[in-house]
Wavefront OBJ file of the C-alpha trace (Angstrom):
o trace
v 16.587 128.527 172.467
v 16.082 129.663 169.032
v 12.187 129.050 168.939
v 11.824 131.311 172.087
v 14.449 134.055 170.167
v 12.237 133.631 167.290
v 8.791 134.088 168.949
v 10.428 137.364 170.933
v 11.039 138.580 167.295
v 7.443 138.068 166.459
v 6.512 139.559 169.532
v 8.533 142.870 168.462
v 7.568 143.403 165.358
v 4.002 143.286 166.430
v 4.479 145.818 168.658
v 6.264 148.001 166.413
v 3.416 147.637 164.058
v 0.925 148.325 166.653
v 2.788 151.503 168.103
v 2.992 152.603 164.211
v -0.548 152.770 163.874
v -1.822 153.525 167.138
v -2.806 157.131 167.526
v -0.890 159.805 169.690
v -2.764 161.229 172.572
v -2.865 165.480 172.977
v -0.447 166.545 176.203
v 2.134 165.315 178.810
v 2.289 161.285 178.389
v 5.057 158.862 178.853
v 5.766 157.680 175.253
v 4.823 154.612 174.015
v 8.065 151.836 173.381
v 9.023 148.505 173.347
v 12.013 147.964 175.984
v 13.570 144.333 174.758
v 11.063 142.636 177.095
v 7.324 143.825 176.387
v 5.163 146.259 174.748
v 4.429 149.680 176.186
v 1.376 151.618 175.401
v 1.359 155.432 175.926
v 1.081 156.082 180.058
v -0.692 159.149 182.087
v 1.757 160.931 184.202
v 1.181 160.211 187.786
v 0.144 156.296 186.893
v 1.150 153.105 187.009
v 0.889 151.058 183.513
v 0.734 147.222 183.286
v 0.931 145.204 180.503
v -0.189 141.372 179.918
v 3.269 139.027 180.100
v 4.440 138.859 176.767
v 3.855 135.481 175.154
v 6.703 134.636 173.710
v 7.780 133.352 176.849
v 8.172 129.700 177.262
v 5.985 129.244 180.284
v 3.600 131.833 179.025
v 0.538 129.105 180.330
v 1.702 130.058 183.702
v 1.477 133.522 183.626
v -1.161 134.199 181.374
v -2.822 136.361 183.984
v -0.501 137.834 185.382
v 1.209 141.447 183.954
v 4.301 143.596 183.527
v 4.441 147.029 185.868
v 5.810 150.409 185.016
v 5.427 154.009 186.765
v 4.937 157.269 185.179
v 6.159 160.013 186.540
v 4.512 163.474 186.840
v 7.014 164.906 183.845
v 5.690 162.056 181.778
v 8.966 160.240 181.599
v 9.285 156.688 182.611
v 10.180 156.165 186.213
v 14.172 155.150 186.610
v 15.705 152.763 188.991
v 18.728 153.527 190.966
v 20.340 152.757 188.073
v 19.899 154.567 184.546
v 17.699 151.680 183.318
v 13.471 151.955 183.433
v 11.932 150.836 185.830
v 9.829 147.191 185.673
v 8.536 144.843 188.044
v 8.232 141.921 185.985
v 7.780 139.458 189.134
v 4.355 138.065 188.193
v 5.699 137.018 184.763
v 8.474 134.961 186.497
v 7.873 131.624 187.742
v 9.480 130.331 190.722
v 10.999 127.055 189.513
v 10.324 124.382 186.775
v 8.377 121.391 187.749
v 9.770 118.451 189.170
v 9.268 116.310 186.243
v 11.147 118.932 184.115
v 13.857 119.451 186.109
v 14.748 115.980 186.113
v 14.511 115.199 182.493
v 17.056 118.043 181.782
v 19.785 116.677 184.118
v 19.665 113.677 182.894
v 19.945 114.954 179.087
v 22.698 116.816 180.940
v 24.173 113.582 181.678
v 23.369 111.950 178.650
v 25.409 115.144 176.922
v 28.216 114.575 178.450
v 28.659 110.945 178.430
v 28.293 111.656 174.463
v 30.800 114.329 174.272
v 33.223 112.593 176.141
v 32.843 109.210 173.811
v 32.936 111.661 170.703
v 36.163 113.021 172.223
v 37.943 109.789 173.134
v 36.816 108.443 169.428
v 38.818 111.512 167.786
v 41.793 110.731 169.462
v 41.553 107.345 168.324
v 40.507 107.897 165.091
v 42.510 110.518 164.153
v 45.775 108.381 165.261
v 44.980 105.342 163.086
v 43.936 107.379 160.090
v 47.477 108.662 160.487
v 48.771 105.652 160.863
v 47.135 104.693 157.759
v 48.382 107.194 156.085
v 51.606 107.704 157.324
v 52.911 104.097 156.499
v 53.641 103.184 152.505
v 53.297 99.591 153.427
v 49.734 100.143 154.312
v 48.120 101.412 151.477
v 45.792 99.377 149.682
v 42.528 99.289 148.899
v 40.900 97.220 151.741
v 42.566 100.056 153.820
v 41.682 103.036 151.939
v 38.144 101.695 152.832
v 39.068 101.793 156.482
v 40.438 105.214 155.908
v 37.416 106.410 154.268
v 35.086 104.679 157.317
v 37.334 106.055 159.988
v 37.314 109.930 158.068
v 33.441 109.150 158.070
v 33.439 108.953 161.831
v 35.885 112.069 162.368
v 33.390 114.044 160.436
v 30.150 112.349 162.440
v 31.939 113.346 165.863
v 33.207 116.278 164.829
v 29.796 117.810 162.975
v 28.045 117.040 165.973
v 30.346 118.620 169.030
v 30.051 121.424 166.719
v 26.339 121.711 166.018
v 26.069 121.236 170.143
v 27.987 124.325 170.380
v 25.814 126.448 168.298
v 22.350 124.812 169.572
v 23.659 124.909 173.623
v 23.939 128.760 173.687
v 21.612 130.249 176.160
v 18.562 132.358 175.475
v 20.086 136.071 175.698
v 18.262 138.143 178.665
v 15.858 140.522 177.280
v 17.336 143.592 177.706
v 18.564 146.797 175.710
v 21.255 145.328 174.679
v 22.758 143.571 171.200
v 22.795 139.744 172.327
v 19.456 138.768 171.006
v 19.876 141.093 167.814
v 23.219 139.288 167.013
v 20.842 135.818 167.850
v 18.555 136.783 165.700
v 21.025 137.972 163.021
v 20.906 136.319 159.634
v 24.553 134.888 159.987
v 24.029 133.597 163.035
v 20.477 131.658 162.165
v 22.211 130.511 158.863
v 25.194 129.554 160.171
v 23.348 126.973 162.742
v 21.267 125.611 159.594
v 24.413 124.902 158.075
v 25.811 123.183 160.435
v 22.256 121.126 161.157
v 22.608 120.035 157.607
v 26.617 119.134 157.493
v 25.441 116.782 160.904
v 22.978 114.876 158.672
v 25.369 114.590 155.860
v 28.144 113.430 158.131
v 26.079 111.254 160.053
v 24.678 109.836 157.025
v 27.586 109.052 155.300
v 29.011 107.368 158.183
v 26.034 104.849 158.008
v 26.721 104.384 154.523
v 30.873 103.955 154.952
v 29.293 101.118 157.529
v 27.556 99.395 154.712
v 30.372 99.869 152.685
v 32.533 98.154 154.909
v 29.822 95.079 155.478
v 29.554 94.866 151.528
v 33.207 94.497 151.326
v 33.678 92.031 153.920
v 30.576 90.188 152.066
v 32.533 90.053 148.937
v 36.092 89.252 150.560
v 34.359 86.195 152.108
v 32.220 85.056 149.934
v 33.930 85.564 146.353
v 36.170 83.264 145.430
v 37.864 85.440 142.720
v 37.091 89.544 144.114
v 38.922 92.092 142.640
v 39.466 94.819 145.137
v 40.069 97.718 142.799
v 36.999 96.924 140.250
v 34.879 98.026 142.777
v 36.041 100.608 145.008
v 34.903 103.697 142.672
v 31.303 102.235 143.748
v 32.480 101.898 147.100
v 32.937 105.613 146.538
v 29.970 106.980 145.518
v 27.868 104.578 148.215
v 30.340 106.122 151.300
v 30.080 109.736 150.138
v 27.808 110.129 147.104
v 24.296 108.671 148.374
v 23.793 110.790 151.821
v 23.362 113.699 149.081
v 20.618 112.031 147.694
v 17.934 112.228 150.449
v 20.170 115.331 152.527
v 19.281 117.519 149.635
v 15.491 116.526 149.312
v 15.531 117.305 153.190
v 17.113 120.855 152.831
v 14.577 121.315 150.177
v 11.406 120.762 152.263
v 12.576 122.148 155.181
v 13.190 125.322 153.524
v 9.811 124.869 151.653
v 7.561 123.892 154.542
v 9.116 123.889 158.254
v 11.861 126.629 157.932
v 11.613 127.257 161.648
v 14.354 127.862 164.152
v 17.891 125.552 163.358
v 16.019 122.859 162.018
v 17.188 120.824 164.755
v 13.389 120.238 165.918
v 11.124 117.379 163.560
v 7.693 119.187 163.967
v 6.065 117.244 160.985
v 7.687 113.382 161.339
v 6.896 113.085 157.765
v 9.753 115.404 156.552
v 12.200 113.718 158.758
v 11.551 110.231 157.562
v 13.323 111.625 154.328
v 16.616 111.053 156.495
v 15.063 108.527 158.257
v 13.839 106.094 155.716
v 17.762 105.382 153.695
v 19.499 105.437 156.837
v 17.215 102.527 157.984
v 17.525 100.919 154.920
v 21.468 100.850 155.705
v 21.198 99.775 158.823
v 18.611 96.689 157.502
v 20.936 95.980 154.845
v 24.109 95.285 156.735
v 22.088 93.443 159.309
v 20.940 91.177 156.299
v 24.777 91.170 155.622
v 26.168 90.349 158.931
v 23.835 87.179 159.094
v 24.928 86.045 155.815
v 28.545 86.397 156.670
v 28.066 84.658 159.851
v 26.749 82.270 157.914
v 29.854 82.032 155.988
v 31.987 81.974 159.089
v 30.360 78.728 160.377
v 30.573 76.598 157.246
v 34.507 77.827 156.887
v 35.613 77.289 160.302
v 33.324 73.861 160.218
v 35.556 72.735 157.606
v 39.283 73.627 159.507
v 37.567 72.227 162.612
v 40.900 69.770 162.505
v 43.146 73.126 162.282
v 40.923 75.452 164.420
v 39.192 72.792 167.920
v 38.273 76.395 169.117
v 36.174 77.584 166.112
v 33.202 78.128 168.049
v 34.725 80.197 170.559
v 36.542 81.849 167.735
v 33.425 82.185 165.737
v 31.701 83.729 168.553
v 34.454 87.013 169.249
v 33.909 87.586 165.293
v 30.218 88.176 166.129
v 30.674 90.655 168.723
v 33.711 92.064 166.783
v 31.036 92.374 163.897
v 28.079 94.163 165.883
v 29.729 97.374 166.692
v 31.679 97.248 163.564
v 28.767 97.363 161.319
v 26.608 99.067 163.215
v 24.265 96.024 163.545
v 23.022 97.396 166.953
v 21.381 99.731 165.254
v 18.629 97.786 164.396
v 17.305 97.876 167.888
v 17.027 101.726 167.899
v 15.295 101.562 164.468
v 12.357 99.469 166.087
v 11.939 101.818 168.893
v 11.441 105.033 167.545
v 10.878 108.179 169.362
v 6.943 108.784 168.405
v 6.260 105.293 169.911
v 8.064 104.863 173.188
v 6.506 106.734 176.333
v 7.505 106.703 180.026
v 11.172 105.744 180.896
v 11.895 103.757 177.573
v 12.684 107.186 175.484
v 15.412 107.936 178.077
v 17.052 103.955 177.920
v 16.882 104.466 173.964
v 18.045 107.484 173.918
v 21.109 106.283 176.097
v 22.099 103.225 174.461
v 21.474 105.084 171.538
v 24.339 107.968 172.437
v 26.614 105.641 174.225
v 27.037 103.276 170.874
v 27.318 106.070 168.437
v 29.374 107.962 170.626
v 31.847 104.827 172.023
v 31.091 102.847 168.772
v 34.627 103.078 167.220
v 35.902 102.120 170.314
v 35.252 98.630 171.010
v 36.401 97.991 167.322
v 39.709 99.761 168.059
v 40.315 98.357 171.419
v 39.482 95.061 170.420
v 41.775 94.977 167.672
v 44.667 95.645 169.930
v 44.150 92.541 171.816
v 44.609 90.565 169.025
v 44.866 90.616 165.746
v 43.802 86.700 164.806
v 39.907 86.491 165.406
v 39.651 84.512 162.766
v 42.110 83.110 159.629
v 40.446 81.815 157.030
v 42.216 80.127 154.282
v 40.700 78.765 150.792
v 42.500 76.089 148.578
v 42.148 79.049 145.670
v 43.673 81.610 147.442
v 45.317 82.954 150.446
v 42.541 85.147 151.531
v 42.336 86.170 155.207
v 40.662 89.229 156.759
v 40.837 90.236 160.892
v 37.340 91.293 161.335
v 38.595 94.263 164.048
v 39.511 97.642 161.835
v 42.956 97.493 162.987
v 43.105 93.812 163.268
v 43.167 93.933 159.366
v 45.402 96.757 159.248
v 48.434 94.858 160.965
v 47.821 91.699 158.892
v 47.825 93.239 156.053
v 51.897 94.040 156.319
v 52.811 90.174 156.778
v 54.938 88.581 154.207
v 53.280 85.404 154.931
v 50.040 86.472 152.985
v 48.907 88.049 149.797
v 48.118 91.946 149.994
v 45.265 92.976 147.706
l 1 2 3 4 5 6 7 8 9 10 11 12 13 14 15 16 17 18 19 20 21 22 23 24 25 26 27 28 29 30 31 32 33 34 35 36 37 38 39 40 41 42 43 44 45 46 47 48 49 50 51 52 53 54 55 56 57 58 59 60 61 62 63 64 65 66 67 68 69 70 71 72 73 74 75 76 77 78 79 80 81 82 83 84 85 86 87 88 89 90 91 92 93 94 95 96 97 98 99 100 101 102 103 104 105 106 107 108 109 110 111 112 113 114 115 116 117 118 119 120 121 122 123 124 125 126 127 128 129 130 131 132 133 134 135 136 137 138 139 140 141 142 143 144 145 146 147 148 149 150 151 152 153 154 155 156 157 158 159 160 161 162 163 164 165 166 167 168 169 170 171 172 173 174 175 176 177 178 179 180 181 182 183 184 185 186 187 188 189 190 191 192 193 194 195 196 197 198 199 200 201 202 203 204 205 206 207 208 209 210 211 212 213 214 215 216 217 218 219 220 221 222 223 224 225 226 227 228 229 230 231 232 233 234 235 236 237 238 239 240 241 242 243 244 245 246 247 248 249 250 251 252 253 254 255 256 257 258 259 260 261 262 263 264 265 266 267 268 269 270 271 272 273 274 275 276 277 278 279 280 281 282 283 284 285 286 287 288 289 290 291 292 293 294 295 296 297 298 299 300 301 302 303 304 305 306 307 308 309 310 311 312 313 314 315 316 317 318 319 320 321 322 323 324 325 326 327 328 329 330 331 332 333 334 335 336 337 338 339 340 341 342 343 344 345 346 347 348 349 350 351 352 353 354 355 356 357 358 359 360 361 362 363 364 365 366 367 368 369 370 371 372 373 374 375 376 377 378 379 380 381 382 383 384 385 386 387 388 389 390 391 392 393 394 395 396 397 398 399 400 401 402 403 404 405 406 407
């Protein structure tokens, strides 16, 4: 991981400071280096050196006592292997196997990983054919669907910000050897380049809560207007999709860089600097559950009043509902209760995987639902024609009928 590449870097330049400063001894001595894995002091000929285990290592507690072996030879050159490397019997530095406990945990994140990455793939097939769909056909461009386009780009970007930020964060830790991996690790480009992509997966993902709450606002309006001008308010519609995740993402670069600029940024030492993301995304999420009871609300007293038209308004009113959940994210609500910091024992892993499996499989169920059926609900006013299939698609394929007015 990058924290242990980071504390072997620490580790080095230490010891390059400390064999800078250290004196030389008079005679035949092995010379003093550091060989990629630990720091050697001078050695008598005809010895054997040892070393504490360097500390960078992860299970360091483990092998605090133990140390790190090398010969020197009567010539005072450091004893080879059969091979042209040094020899080094690292063997009490090593530890046997990770604990039970641990080993478990990481194949089910293994698991978890690639449930996700299978959900993010399956969602950018989806995705990317209805946005060309969208795009493709004249007949469907208008405003209500340029809003779809906009949510459906939002998730493209969410799936495809985070497969890639996996890629970068998944590499192993390079062996400690004489060799260039860890250098290039450790390299300037490569650190940047996984901050970078850290901070276009918090953009992404927060814009795609916010193209969410765009789409809840909208439906708010469509349903509970009776005059709503699409067009007046779609620059706003804008700015909230794409314009407010800069808002708090920038504040967050800022005091990372300021105060935890550590490794990819991908860990939340101090919970306090990652409420800055935290905080508006909840706010979204509280939001459009305040909006999804409201326009249930406003599906009960409209289909109450075509009972005579609709006799199966409840059952119709109650596949809106579970078209709405996934559609605006209303789930979410759940995950915001149980953070991370307050769930111990099994719950963190049964959050975690809901949490995964409806981000990851979220577009999904609107998508798939939509294809079974395009007439969740009709509703007509004596003002206007106004009608609105609550599944992304669902609205889509409406929208083309003569028998209704496209706005």
């Amino acid at each position: 991981s990058f924290d242990t590449v980071e504390e072997w870097n620490r580790y080095r330049k230490e010891c390059l400071l400390q064999m800078s400063t250290e004196p030389r001894p008079k005679g035949v001595f092995c010379g003093r280096m550091f060989d990629m894995y630990a720091c050697w002091s001078d050695g008598k000929p005809n010895s054997t050196v040892k070393v504490p285990c360097p500390w960078y290592l992860p299970w360091y507690n483990q092998v605090r006592n133990g140390f790190v072996l090398r010969e020197c030879g009567p010539d005072g050159q450091w004893t080879t292997s059969n091979s042209s490397h040094t020899w080094r019997d690292h063997s009490q530095c090593n530890i046997d196997s990770q604990p039970e406990a641990q080993k478990k945990q990481m194949l089910i994140l293994a698991y978890f990983r690639v449930m996700y990455t299978v959900g993010y793939c399956v969602s950018l097939a989806s995705l990317s054919l209805a946005l060309i769909i969208l795009l493709f056909f004249r007949k469907l461009h208008c405003t209500r669907n340029y809003i779809h386009t906009n949510l459906f780009a939002s998730f493209i970007l969410r799936a495809v910000s985070i497969l890639s930020r996996d890629a970068l964060l998944s590499r192993d830790t390079p062996e400690f050897r004489d060799n260039r991996d860890i250098l290039e690790a450790l390299s300037d480009q490569a650190v940047s380049g996984c901050r970078v992509a850290q901070v276009l997966m918090q953009y992404c993902v927060g814009a795609n809560y916010y193209w969410l709450l765009v789409e809840g606002l909208y439906l708010h309006n469509l349903l509970g207007m009776m005059v709503f001008s699409e067009n007046r308010y779609f620059f706003g519609y804008l700015l909230t999709g794409w314009g407010t995740p800069v808002l708090f993402v920038v504040p967050w670069i800022i005091v990372r860089y300021l105060f935890e600029n550590t490794r990819c940024w991908e860990v939340n030492e101090k919970m306090a600097h990652w409420w800055i993301i935290r905080t508006p995304i909840l706010i979204a999420i509280l939001v459009n559950f305040f909006i999804f009871i409201r326009i249930i609300q406003i599906l009960v007293s409209k289909l109450r009043a075509h009972q005579m038209r609709y006799t199966d308004y409840k059952f119709r009113l109650a596949k809106s509902t579970l078209t709405l959940i996934p559609l605006l994210g209303i789930h979410e609500v759940v995950f915001a209760v149980l953070t991370e910091e307050h769930t111990d024992g099994i719950l963190p892993n049964i959050n975690l995987f809901f949490q995964l499996f409806f981000n990851s499989f979220q577009v999904q169920s609107g998508l798939c639902i939509s294809t079974r059926g395009e007439d969740f609900f009709l509703i007509e006013t004596a003002s206007q024609n106004t009608f609105y299939g609550i599944s992304m698609l669902g609205s889509t394929l409406r929208v083309i009928s003569p028998l209704h007015r496209v706005y």
